[in-house]
GUSE-58956 format. One record per residue (C-alpha): chain; x, z, y. Coordinates in pm, whole numbers. Example, Ala and Ser with C-alpha at 12.3 -4.5 7.8 and 13.67 -1.06 7.14 Angstrom:
<nodes>
NODE chain     xx     zz     yy
NODE     A   1230    780   -450
NODE     A   1367    714   -106
</nodes>
This chain:
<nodes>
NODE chain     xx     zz     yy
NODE     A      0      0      0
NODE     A    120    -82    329
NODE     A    183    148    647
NODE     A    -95    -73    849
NODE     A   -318    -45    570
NODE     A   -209    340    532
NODE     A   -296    373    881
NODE     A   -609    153    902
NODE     A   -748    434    596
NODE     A   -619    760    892
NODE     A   -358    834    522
NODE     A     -8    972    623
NODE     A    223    760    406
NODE     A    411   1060    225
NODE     A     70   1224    113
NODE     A    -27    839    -76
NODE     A    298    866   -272
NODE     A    275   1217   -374
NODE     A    -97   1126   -498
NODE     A     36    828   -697
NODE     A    278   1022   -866
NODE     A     -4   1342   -944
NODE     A   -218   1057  -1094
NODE     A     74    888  -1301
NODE     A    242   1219  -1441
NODE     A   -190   1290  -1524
NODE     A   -199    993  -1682
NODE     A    106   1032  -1865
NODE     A    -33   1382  -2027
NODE     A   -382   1227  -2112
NODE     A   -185    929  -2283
NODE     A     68   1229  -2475
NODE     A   -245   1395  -2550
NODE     A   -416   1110  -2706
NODE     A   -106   1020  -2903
NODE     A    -92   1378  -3014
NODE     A   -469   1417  -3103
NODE     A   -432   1022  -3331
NODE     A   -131   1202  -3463
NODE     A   -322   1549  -3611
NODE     A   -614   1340  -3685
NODE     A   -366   1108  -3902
NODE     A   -221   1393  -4063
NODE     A   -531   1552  -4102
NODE     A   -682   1200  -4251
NODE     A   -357   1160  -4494
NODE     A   -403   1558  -4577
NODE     A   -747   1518  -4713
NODE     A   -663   1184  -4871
NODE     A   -423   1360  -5077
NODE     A   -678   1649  -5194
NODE     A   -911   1354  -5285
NODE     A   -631   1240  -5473
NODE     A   -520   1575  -5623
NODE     A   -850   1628  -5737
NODE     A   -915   1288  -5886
NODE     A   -615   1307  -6060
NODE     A   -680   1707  -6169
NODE     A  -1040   1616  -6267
NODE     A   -908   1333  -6511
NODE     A   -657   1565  -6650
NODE     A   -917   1794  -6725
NODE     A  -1127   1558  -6896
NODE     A   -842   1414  -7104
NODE     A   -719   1776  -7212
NODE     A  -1081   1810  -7236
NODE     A  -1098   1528  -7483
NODE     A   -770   1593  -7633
NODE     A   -879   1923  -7726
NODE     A  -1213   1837  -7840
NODE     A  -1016   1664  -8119
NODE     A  -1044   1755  -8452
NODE     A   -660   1801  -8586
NODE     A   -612   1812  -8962
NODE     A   -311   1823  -9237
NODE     A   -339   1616  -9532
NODE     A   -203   1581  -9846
NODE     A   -299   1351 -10161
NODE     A   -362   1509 -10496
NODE     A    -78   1477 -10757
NODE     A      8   1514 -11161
NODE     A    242   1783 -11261
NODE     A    567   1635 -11311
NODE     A    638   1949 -11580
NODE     A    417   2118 -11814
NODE     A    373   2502 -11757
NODE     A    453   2780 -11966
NODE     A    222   2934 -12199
NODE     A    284   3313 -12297
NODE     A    147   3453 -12595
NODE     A    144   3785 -12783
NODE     A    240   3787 -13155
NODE     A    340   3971 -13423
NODE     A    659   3909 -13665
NODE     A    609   3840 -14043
NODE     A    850   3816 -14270
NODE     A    857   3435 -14408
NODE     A    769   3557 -14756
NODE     A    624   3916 -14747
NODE     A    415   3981 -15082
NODE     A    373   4306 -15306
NODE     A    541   4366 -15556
NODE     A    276   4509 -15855
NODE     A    312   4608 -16250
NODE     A    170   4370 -16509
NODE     A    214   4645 -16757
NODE     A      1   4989 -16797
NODE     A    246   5335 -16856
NODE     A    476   5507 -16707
NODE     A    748   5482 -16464
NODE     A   1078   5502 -16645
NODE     A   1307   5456 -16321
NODE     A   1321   5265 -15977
NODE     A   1680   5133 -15866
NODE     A   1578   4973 -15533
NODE     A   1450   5173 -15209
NODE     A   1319   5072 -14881
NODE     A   1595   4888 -14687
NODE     A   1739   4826 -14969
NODE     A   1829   4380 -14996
NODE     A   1774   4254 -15309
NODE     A   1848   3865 -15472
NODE     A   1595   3673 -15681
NODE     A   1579   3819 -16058
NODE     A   1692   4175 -15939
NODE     A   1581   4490 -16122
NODE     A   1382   4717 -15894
NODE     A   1212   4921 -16164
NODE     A   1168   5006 -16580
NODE     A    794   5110 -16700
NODE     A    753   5297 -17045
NODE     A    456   5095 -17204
NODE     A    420   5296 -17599
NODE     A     45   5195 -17632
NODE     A    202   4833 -17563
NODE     A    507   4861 -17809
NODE     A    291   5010 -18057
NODE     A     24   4707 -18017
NODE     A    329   4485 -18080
NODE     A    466   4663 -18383
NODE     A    106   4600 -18479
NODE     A     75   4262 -18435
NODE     A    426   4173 -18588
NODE     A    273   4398 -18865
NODE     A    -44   4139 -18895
NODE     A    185   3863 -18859
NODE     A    372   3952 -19141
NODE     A     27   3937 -19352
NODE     A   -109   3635 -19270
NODE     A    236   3472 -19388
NODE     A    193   3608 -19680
NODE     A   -198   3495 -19723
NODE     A      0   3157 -19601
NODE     A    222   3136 -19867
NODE     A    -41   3269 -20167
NODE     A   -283   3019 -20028
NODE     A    -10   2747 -20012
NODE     A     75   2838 -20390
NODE     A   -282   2812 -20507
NODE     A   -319   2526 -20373
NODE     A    -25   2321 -20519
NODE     A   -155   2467 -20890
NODE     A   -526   2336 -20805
NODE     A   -378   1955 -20720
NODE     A   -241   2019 -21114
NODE     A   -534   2114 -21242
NODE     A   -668   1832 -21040
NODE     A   -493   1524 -21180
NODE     A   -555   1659 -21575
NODE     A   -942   1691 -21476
NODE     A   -950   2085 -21528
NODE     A  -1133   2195 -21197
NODE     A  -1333   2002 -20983
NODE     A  -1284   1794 -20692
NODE     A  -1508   2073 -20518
NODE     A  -1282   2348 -20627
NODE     A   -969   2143 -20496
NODE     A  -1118   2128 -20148
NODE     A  -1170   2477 -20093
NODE     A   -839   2541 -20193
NODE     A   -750   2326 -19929
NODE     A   -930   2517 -19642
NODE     A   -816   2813 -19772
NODE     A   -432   2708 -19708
NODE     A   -600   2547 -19375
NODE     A   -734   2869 -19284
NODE     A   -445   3087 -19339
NODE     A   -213   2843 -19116
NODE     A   -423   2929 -18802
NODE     A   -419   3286 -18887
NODE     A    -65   3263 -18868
NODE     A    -53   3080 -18549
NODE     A   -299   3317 -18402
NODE     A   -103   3593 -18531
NODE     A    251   3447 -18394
NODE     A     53   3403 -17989
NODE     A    -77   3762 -17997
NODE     A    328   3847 -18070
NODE     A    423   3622 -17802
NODE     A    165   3735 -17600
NODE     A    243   4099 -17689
NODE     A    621   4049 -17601
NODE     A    583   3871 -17276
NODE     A    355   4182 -17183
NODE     A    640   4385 -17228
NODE     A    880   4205 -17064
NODE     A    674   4324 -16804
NODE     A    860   4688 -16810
NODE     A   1126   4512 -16659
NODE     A    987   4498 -16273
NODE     A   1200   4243 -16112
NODE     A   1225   4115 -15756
NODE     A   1004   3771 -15749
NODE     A   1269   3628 -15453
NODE     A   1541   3729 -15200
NODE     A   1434   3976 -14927
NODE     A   1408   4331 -14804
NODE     A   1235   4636 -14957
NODE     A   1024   4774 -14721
NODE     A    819   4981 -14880
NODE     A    797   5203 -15205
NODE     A    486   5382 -15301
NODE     A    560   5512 -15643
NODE     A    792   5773 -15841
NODE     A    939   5888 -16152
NODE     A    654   6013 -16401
NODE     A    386   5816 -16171
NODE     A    148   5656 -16406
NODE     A     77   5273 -16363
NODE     A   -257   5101 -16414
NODE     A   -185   4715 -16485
NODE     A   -554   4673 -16432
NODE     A   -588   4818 -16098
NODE     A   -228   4702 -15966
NODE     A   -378   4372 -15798
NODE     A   -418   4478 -15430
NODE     A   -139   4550 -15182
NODE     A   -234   4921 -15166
NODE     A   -154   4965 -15545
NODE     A    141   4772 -15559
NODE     A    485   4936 -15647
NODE     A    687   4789 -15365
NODE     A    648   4567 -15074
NODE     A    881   4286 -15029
NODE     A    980   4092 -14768
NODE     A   1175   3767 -14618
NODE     A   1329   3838 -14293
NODE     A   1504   3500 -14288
NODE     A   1321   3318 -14106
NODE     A   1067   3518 -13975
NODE     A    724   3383 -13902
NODE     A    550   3468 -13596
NODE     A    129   3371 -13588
NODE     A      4   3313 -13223
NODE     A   -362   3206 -13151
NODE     A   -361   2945 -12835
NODE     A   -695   2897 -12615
NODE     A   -890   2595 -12697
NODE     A   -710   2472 -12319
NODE     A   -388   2403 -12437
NODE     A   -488   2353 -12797
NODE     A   -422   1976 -12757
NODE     A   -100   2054 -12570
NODE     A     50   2216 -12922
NODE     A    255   1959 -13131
NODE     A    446   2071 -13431
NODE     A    851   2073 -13323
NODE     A    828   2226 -12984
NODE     A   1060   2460 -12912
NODE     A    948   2840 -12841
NODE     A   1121   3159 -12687
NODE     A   1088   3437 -12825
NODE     A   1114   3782 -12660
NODE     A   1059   4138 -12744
NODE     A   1103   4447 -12461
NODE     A   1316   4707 -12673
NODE     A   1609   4412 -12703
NODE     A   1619   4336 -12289
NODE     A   1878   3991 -12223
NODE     A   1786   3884 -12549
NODE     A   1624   3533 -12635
NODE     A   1566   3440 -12958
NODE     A   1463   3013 -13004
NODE     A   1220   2900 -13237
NODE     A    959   2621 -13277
NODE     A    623   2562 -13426
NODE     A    612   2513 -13764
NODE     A    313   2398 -13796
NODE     A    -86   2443 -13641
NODE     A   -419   2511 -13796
NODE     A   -554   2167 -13664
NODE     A   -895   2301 -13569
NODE     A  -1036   2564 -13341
NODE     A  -1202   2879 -13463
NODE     A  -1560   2880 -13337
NODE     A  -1561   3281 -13332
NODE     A  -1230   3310 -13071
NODE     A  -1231   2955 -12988
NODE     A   -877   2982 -13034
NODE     A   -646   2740 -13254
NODE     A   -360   2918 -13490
NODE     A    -41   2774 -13445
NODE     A    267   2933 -13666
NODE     A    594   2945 -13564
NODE     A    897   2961 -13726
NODE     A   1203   3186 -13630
NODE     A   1607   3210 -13753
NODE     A   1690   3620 -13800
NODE     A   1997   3523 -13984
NODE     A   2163   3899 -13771
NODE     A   1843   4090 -13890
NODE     A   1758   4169 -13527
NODE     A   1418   4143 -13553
NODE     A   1227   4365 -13775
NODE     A    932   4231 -13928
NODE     A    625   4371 -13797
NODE     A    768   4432 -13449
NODE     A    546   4300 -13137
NODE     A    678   4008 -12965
NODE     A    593   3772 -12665
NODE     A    627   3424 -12741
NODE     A    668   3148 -12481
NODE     A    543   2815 -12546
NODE     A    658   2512 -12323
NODE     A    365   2271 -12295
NODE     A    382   1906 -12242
NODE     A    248   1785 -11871
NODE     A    -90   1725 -11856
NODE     A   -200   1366 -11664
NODE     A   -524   1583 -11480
NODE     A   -452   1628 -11112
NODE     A   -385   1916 -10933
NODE     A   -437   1998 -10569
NODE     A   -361   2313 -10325
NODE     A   -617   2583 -10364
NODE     A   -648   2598  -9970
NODE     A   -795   2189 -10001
NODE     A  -1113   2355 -10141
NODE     A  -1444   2455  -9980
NODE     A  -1664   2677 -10118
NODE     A  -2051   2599 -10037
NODE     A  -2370   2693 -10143
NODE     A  -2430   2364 -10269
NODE     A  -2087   2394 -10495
NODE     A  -1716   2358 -10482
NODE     A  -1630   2053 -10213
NODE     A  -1303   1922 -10116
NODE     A  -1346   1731  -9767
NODE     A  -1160   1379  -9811
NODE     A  -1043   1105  -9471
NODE     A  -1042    773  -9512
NODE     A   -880    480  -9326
NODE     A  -1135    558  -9023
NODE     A  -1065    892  -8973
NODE     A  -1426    991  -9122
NODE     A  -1502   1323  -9338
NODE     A  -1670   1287  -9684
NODE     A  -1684   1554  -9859
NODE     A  -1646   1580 -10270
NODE     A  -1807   1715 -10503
NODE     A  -1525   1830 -10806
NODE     A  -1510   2024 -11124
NODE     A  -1237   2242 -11154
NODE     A  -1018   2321 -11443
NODE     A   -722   2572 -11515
NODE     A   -651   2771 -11242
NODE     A   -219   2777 -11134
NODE     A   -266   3073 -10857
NODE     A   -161   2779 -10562
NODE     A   -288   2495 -10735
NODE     A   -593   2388 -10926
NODE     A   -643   2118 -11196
NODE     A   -968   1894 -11101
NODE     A  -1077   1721 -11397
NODE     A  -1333   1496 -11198
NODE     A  -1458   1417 -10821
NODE     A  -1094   1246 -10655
NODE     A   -828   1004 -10744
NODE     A   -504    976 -10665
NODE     A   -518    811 -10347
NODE     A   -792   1024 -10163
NODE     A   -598   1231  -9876
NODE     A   -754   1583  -9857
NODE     A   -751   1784  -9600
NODE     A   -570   2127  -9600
NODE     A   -712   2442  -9496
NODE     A  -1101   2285  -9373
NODE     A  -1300   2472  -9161
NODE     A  -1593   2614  -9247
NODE     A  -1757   2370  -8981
NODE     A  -1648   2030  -9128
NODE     A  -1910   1830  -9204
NODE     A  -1975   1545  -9348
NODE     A  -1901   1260  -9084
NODE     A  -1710   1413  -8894
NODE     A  -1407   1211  -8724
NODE     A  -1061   1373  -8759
NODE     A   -702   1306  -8642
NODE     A   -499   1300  -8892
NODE     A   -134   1504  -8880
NODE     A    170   1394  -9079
NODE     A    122   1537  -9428
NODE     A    232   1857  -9531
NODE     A    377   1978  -9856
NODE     A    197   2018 -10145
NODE     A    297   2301 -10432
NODE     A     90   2083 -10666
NODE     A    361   1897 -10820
NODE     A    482   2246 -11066
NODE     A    253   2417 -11277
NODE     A    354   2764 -11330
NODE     A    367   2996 -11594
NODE     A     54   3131 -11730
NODE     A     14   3480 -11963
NODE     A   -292   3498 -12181
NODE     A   -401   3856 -12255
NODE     A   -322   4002 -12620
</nodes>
């Protein structure tokens, strides 16, 4: 502005310059202020852009953990065949291999015994002597008859030549001749009848001599001198003079449950163990098996056969007897695969999808961790470990990397006495 025009307007020219200069250094603040507001409001703006996005991104975190967590995590694990057969542990009871009692086949007295209990005796061995008199008198007797039908024998025989004489001159009759003939017929089988009741009477007493039938042990004597011995009653065990027995081999019986009865072959090996002789093992194997089951225990006998050739084992003497079976071709799974329902035993199986369908199975033998399932799965179903009560059928699972599975061992198993 110019001094006329200042002057024209009554304005000193000073005052106009200081008013331009209020006005700029106003405008200035107003244009600070504005840059100052656009720059809280930007800050403000990118503030609450940033919460949007913090709780965008928090509210799909949530829902994935939410969905993470809403998945259903399970352990597999397919069912398998043991690889080994378990082992099978039976009571028994040793018997000698040949254990009989020893009795008298002749009636008297006893004379003398020469063998005790303990005592080890060979085949053919005097154990005892019996007086028999009623039985040497009967053979004096019969040697007596004997005697006299030889001599009837030889009269008859002598008669009978004459009468063929007579014969051929006509004398006697053809009649006469022929009962001449029986008569010498006759007396021959009273001499042979006589002559067996001799050899019967001599055999009876070679019977004094009581004599051990085969090798073995004496374990028991139940007579004395004097004692007076009844052939006729001497048949059972509780009569009989001694007891003898074969301690080598022993035999051992065990009865095996109709389970394993098909497990049983003839040739398997055994152990055998008894608790007063602790570190010891003694190896046998089965000699043979009854081949059927008995429909009272259902049980099947199996015998087996055991080498004492040291005498450690006593006949008689409790054992245990441990019987490796073969491996059976049912599977086995965990115990913790099955479910329990009111409906019966389950076992929940995935497939490919990731799906639940549950089983229905029957169960076998029982291992403690593992249980044999005769029917309901195969070999390639994956089961899952440790279900929840909740599973149901239909359900959709993840599926973690498979565990372990104690399946693959069957372990030993004690039946009761």
């Amino acid at each position: 502005m110019t001094e006329q025009r200042h002057s024209a307007l009554a304005i000193h020219p000073i005052a106009a310059e200081d008013g331009e200069g209020e006005l700029l250094r106003r405008r200035q603040i107003v244009k600070r202020t504005r840059w100052l507001v656009l720059i809280v409001l930007l800050l403000l703006a990118l503030g609450a852009a940033r919460t949007v996005f913090v709780r965008i991104a928090n509210a799909r975190a949530l829902e994935a953990g939410t969905a993470e967590r809403a998945k259903l995590h399970v352990q597999t694990a397919l069912p398998r065949a043991p690889t080994a057969g378990q082992t099978l542990a039976l009571p028994g009871t040793l018997q000698g291999f040949v254990q009989s009692p020893i009795s008298a086949r002749a009636s008297g007295y006893l004379k003398r015994w020469t063998k005790d209990i303990g005592s080890r005796v060979e085949k053919g061995e005097l154990l005892a002597e019996i007086e028999t008199p009623e039985i040497d008198q009967q053979l004096s007797q019969a040697m007596a008859a004997r005697a006299q039908a030889a001599s009837g024998l030889e009269l008859a025989k002598s008669t009978a030549e004459r009468w063929e004489n007579l014969r051929k001159k006509d004398v006697v009759s053809q009649q006469d001749l022929d009962e001449r003939r029986s008569a010498v017929a006759q007396a021959t089988s009273n001499v042979a009848a006589a002559d067996a009741n001799v050899q019967r009477l001599r055999q009876t007493e070679g019977f004094k001599r009581v004599v051990a039938p085969f090798a073995g042990v004496i374990t028991r004597r139940n007579v004395d001198v004097g004692d007076l011995i009844d052939a006729g009653a001497g048949g059972g065990a509780g009569r009989a003079l001694f007891m003898l027995a074969q301690t080598d081999p022993l035999r051992v019986y065990i009865n095996v449950p109709q389970a394993y009865a098909q497990l049983v072959k003839a040739g398997q090996p055994v152990l055998v163990t008894q608790a007063e002789l602790r570190g010891q093992r003694f190896t046998g194997e089965v000699a043979r098996t009854s081949g059927s089951i008995d429909a009272t225990t259902r049980m099947m006998q199996v015998e087996v056969s055991l080498p004492n050739k040291d005498g450690a084992l006593l006949p008689g003497a409790y054992v245990q007897v441990s019987l490796p079976l073969a491996a059976s071709q049912t599977l086995t799974v965990p115990a913790n695969a099955l479910l329990f329902r009111a409906e019966g035993t389950r076992i929940a199986v995935v497939d490919a999808q990731g799906r639940i369908g549950l089983r229905a199975v029957t169960l076998g033998r029982n291992y403690g961790e593992s249980v044999e399932v005769i029917d309901g799965i195969g070999g390639n179903d994956r089961m899952v470990l440790n279900p929840s009560d909740s599973l149901a059928e239909g359900d959709v699972v993840t599926v973690a990397p498979d565990a372990p599975t104690p399946a693959a061992k069957a372990p030993a198993r004690k039946e009761p006495a």
